[in-house]
VEXDREN-2710 file (C-alpha; in Angstrom, 1 decimal):
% VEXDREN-2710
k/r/px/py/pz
1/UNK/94.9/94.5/64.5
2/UNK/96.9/94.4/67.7
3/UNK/96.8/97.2/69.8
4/UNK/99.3/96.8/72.8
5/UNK/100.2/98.9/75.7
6/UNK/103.2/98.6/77.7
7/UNK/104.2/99.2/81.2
8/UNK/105.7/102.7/81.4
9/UNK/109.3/102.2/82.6
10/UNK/110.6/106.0/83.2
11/UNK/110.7/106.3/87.0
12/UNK/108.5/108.6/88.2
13/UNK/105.7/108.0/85.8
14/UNK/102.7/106.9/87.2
15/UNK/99.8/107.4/83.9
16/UNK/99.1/104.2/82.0
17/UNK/97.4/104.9/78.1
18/UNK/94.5/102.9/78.4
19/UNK/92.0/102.9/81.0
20/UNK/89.0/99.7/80.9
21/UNK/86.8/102.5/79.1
22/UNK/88.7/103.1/76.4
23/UNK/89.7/99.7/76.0
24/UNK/86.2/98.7/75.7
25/UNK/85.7/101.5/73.0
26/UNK/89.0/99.9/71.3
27/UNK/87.7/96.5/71.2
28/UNK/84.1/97.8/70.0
29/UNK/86.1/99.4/66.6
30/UNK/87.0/95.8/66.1
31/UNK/91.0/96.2/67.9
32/UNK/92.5/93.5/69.3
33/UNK/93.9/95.4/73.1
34/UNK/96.8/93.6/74.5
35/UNK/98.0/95.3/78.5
36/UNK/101.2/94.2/79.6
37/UNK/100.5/92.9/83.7
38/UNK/100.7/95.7/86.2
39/UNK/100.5/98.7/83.6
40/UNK/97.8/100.2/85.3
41/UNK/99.3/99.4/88.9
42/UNK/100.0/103.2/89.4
43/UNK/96.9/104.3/88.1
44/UNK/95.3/101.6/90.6
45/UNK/93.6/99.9/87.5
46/UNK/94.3/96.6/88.6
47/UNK/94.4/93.8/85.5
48/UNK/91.4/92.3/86.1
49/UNK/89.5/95.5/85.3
50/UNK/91.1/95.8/81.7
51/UNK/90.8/92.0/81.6
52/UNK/86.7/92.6/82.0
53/UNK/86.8/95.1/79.5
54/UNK/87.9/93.2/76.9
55/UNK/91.8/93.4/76.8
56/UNK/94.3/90.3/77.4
57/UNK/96.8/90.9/79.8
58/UNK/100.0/89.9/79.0
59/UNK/103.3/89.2/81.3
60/UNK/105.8/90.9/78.0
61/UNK/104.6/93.0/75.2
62/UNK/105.9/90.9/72.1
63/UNK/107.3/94.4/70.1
64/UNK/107.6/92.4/66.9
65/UNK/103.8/90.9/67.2
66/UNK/102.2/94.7/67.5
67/UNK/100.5/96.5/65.3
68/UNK/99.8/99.8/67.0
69/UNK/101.9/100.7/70.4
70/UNK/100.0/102.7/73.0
71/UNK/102.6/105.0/75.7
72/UNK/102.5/107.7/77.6
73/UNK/105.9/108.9/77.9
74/UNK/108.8/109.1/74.8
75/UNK/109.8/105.5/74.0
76/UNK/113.2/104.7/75.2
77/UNK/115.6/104.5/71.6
78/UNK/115.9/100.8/71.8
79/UNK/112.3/100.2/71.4
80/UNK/111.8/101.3/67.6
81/UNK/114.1/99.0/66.1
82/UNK/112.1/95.9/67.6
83/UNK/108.7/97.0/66.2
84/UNK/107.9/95.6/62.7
85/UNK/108.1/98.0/59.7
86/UNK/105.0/99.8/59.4
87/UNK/104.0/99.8/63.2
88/UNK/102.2/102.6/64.3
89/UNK/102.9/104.1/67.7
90/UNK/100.6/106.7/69.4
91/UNK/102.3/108.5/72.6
92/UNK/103.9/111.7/74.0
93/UNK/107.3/111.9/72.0
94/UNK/108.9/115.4/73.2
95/UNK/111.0/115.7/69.7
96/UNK/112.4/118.2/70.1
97/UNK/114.3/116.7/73.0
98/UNK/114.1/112.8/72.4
99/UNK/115.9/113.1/69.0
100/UNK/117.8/109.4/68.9
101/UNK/114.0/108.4/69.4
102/UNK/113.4/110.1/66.5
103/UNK/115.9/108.4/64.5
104/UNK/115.4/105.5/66.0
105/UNK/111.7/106.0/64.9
106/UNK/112.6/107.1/61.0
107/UNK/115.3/104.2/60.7
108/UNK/112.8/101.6/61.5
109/UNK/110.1/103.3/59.7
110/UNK/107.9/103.4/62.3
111/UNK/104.7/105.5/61.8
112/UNK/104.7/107.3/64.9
113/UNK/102.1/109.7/66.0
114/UNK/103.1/113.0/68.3
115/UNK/100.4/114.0/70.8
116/UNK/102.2/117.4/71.2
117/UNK/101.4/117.9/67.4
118/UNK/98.1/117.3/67.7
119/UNK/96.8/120.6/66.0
120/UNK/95.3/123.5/68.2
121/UNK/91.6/123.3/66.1
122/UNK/88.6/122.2/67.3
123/UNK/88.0/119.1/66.0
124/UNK/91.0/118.0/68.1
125/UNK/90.2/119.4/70.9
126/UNK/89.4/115.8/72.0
127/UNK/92.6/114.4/71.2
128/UNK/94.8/117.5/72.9
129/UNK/96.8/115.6/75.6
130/UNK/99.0/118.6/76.3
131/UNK/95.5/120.6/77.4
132/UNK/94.4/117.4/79.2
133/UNK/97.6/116.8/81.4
134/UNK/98.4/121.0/81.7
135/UNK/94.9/120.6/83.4
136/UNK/95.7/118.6/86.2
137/UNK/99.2/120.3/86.6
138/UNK/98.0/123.3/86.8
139/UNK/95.6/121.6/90.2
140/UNK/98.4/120.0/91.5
141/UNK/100.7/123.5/91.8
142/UNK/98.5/124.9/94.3
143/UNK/98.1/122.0/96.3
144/UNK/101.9/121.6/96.4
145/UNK/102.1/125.0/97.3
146/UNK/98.7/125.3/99.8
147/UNK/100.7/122.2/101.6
148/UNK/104.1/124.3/102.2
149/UNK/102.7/128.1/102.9
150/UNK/102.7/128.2/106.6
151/UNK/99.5/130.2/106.8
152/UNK/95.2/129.4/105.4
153/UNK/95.0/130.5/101.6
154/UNK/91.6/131.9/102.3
155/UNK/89.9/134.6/104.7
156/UNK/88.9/133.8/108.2
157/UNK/86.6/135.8/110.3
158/UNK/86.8/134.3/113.7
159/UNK/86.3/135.1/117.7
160/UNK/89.9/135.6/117.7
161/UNK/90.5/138.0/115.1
162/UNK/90.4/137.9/111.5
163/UNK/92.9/136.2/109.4
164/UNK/93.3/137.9/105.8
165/UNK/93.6/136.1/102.6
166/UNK/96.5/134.7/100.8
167/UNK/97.4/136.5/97.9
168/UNK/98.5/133.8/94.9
169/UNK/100.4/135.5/91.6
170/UNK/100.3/133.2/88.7
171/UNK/102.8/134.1/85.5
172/UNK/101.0/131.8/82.5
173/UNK/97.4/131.9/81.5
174/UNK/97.6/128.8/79.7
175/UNK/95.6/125.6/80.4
176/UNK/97.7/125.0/83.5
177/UNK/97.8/128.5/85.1
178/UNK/94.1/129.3/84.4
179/UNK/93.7/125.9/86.1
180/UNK/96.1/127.3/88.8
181/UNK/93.9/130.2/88.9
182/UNK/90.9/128.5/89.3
183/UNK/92.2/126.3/92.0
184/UNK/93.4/129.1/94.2
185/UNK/90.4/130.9/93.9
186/UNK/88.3/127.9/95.0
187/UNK/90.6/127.7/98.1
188/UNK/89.8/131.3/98.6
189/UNK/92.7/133.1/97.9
190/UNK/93.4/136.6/96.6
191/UNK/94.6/135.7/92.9
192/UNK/95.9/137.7/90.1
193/UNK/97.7/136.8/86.9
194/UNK/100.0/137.4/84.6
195/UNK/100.6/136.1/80.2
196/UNK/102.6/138.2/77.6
197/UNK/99.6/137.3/75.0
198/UNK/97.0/140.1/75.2
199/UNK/94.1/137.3/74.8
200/UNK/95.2/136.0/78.2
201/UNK/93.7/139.3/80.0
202/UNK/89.7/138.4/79.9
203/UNK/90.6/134.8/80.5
204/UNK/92.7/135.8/83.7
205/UNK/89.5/138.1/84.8
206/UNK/87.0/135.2/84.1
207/UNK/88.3/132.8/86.5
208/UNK/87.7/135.7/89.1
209/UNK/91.4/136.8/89.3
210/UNK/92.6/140.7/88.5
211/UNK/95.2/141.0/85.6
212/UNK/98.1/142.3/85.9
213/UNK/99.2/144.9/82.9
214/UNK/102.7/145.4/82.9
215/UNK/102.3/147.9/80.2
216/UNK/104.6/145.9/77.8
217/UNK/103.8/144.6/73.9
218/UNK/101.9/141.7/74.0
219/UNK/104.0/138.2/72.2
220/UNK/101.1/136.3/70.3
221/UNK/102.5/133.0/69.0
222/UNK/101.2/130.2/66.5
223/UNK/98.4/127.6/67.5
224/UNK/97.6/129.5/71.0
225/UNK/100.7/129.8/72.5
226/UNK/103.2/132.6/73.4
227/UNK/106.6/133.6/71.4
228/UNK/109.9/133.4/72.8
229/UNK/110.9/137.1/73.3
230/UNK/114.2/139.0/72.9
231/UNK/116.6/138.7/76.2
232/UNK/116.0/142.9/76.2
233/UNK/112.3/142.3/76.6
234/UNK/112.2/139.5/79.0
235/UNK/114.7/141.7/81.3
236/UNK/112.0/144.3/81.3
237/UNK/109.4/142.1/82.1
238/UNK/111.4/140.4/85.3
239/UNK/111.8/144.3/86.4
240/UNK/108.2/145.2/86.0
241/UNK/107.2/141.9/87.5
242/UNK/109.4/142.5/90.4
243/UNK/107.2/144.0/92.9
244/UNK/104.2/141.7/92.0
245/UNK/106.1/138.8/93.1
246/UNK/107.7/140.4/96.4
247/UNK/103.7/141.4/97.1
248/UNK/102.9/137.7/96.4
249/UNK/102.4/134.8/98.9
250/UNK/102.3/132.1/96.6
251/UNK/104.0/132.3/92.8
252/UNK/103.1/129.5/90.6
253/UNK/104.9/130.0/87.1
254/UNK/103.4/127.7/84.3
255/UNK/105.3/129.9/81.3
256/UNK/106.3/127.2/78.1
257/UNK/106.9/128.1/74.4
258/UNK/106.8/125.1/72.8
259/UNK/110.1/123.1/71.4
260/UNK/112.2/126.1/73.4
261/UNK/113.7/126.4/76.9
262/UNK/111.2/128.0/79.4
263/UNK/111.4/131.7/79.6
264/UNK/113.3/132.8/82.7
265/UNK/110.5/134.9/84.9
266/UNK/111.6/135.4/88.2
267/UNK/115.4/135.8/89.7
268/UNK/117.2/134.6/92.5
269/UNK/117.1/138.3/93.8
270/UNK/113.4/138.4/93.2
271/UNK/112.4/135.3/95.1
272/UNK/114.6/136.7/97.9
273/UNK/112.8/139.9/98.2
274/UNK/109.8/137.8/98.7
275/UNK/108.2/137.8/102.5
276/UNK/110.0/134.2/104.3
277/UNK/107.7/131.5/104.4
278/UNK/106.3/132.5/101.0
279/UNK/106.3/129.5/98.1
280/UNK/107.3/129.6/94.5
281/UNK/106.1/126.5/92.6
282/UNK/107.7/126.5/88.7
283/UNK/106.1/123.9/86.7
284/UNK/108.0/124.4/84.0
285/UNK/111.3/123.6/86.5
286/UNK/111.8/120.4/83.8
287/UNK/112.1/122.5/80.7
288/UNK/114.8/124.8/81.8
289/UNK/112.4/126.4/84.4
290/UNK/110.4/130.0/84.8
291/UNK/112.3/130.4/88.7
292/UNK/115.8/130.8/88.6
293/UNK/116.8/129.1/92.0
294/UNK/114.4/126.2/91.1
295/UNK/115.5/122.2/90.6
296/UNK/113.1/119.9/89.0
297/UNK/111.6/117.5/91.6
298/UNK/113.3/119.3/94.3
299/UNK/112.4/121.8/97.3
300/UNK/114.9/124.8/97.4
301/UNK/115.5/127.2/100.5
302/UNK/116.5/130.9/99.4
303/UNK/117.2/133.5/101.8
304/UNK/114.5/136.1/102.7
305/UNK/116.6/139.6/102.4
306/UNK/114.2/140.8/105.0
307/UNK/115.6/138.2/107.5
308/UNK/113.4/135.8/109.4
309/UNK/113.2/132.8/107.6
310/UNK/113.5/131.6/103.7
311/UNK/111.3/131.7/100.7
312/UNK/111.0/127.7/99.4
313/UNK/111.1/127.2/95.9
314/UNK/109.4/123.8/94.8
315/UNK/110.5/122.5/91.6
316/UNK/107.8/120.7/90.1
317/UNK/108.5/117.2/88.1
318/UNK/106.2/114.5/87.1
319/UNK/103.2/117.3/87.6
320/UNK/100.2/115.3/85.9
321/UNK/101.8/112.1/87.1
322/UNK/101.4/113.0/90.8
323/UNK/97.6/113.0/90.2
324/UNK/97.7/109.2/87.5
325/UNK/93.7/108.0/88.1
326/UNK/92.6/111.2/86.8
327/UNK/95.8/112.1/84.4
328/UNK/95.7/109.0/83.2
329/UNK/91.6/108.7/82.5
330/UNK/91.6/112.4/80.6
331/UNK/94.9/110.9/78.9
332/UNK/93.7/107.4/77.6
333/UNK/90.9/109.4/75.9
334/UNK/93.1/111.6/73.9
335/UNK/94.8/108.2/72.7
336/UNK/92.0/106.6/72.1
337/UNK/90.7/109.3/70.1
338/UNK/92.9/109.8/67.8
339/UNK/93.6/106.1/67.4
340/UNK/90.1/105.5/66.6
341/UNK/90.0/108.6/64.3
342/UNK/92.5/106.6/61.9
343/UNK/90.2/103.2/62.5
344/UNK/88.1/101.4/60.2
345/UNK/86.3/98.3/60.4
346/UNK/89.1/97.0/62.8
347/UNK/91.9/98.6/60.8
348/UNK/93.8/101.5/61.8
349/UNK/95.3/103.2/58.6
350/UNK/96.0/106.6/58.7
351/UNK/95.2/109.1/56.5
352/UNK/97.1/112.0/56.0
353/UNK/94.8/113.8/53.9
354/UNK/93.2/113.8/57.1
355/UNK/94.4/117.4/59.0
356/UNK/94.7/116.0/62.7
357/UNK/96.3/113.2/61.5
358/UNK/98.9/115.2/59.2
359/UNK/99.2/117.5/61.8
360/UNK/100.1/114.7/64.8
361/UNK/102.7/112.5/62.4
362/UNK/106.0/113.1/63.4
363/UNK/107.7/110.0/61.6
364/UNK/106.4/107.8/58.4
365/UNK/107.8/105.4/55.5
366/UNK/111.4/105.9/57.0
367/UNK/111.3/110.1/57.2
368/UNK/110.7/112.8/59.8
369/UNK/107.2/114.2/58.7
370/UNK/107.5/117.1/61.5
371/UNK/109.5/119.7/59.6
372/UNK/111.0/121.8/62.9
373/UNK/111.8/117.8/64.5
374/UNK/113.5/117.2/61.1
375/UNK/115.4/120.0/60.6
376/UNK/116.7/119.5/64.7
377/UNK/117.8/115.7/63.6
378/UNK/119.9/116.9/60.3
379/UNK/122.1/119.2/62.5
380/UNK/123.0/117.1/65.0
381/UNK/124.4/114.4/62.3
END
């Protein structure tokens, strides 16, 4: 079977799904791996390294000659319609956001494979690319925001004088702020943290960082994630959080509930009561955004109320893609594990007995498998 991978065409995006190692495991199932030229350009895997590893490089992916279509981000709608029926497609999708894709996917009856609904278990753990790429987000936050803080993160004990610590607040202790966390501890700053779930509170002190109890009722959501919270409680939380973030040198927000608009953490009025100089980073700027004042891809200047200079508010975009040798090597192996999951003596055919593979499916046989995706698509028609 034919197992091709595209150039990724979304400005911006820098990840490719196949690195030379997986298509060298690809090929060894018995897969045919076709890489259009210059996929892996951004990811500086240059052609002749997936050429040595088995692939043929292609200048055009021939849609109608695949069998299984590899991608990193959602595939644009015209794309579906070009595949043959019964193509399987393996990819990041965003459903609940791409929905003519969706259609697009259904109408063509394309069996198209989800990597946000891979399921949260361990088996999958493998195939999680949402972990994977929250990973090297939640890196790239502090460097973005190490880069713009006008003073060291860590503590220096010099000749001169000593220069205290940095203190880093980070709101979201999943996979991307614990990462966040981590990262700002190794570059020495003081760090605390901040999730509604109650599980979040060892994990935040395991990385070294001090918890911050806001004294509110936990929000414990499905498949490890938080719940979106009534408007009353998130307007208590922004108070209580209030003087954490004005005490803060560095906020990184990294708060998602999956298929929902990020929850709104910090204000305008509370990034302004922040010292000037001090840097918000809100990775979740693209999904709505945890900062108020922030723009995705974007620095913003507010006004420090105590005068003196402003408090810049860095909208991230593209997180994992700023970082594509590393996003894109964790991200290929998530691909390639599921694809090879559903392989057999150089077949690929799924099997939805088959948990994971149930669990990832989000279109087959001309319907949407991915009930909340489904019932999305019927609303809007």
């Amino acid at each position: 079977m034919r197992v091709a991978v595209p150039a990724e065409t979304l400005p911006g995006e820098r990840r490719v799904a196949v690195t030379p190692e997986t298509v060298a495991q690809l090929v060894g199932a018995g897969l045919e791996v076709v890489v259009q030229r210059g996929a892996g350009r951004h990811a500086f895997v240059p052609d002749d390294a997936y050429t040595g590893a088995g692939a043929v490089v292609v200048e055009a992916v021939d849609a109608a000659a695949v069998d299984v279509l590899l991608h990193v981000r959602p595939l644009p709608p015209a794309v579906p319609p070009r595949l043959r029926e019964g193509a399987i497609t393996i990819g990041l999708c965003s459903p609940s956001t791409e929905l003519p894709t969706v259609a697009a996917l259904r109408d063509a009856r394309t069996t198209s494979f989800a990597l946000e609904l891979v399921p949260r278990i361990s088996r999958a753990q493998s195939m999680d690319a949402l972990t994977s790429q929250a990973l090297v987000a939640g890196y790239r936050c502090v460097l973005e925001a190490a880069t713009r803080l006008p003073r060291f993160l860590p503590l220096f004990m010099t000749a001169a004088g000593t220069v205290p610590p940095a203190r880093v607040l980070v709101l979201g202790a999943g996979v991307a702020g614990l990462q966040a966390i981590a990262t700002a501890r190794r570059l020495g700053a003081v760090v605390s943290g901040y999730d509604v779930r109650s599980s979040s509170a060892d994990e935040v002190r395991s990385m070294g960082a001090t918890f911050v109890d806001l004294g509110l009722d936990a929000l414990e959501g499905g498949g490890g994630y938080a719940r979106e919270m009534t408007e009353e409680r998130a307007r208590a939380q922004r108070e209580a959080l209030a003087p954490h973030v004005a005490d803060a040198d560095v906020v990184i927000t990294t708060a998602a509930v999956p298929g929902r608009s990020a929850p709104l953490l910090v204000t305008t009025p509370m990034v302004a009561a922040m010292k000037p100089g001090s840097v918000v980073v809100d990775l979740a700027a693209e999904s709505g955004g945890n900062v108020e004042a922030s723009v995705p891809g974007q620095d913003v200047a507010v006004p420090a109320t105590a005068g003196g200079g402003d408090v810049v508010v860095v909208g991230m975009r593209d997180a994992a893609s700023t970082m594509p040798v590393d996003a894109s090597r964790l991200y290929a192996k998530n691909v390639a594990n599921l694809l090879l999951l559903m392989t057999t003596d150089g077949e690929v055919v799924p099997d939805f007995d088959d948990e994971v593979v149930a669990g990832a499916c989000l279109t087959h046989a001309g319907e949407v498998r991915h009930e909340p995706t489904r019932i999305l698509l019927e609303g809007g028609q």
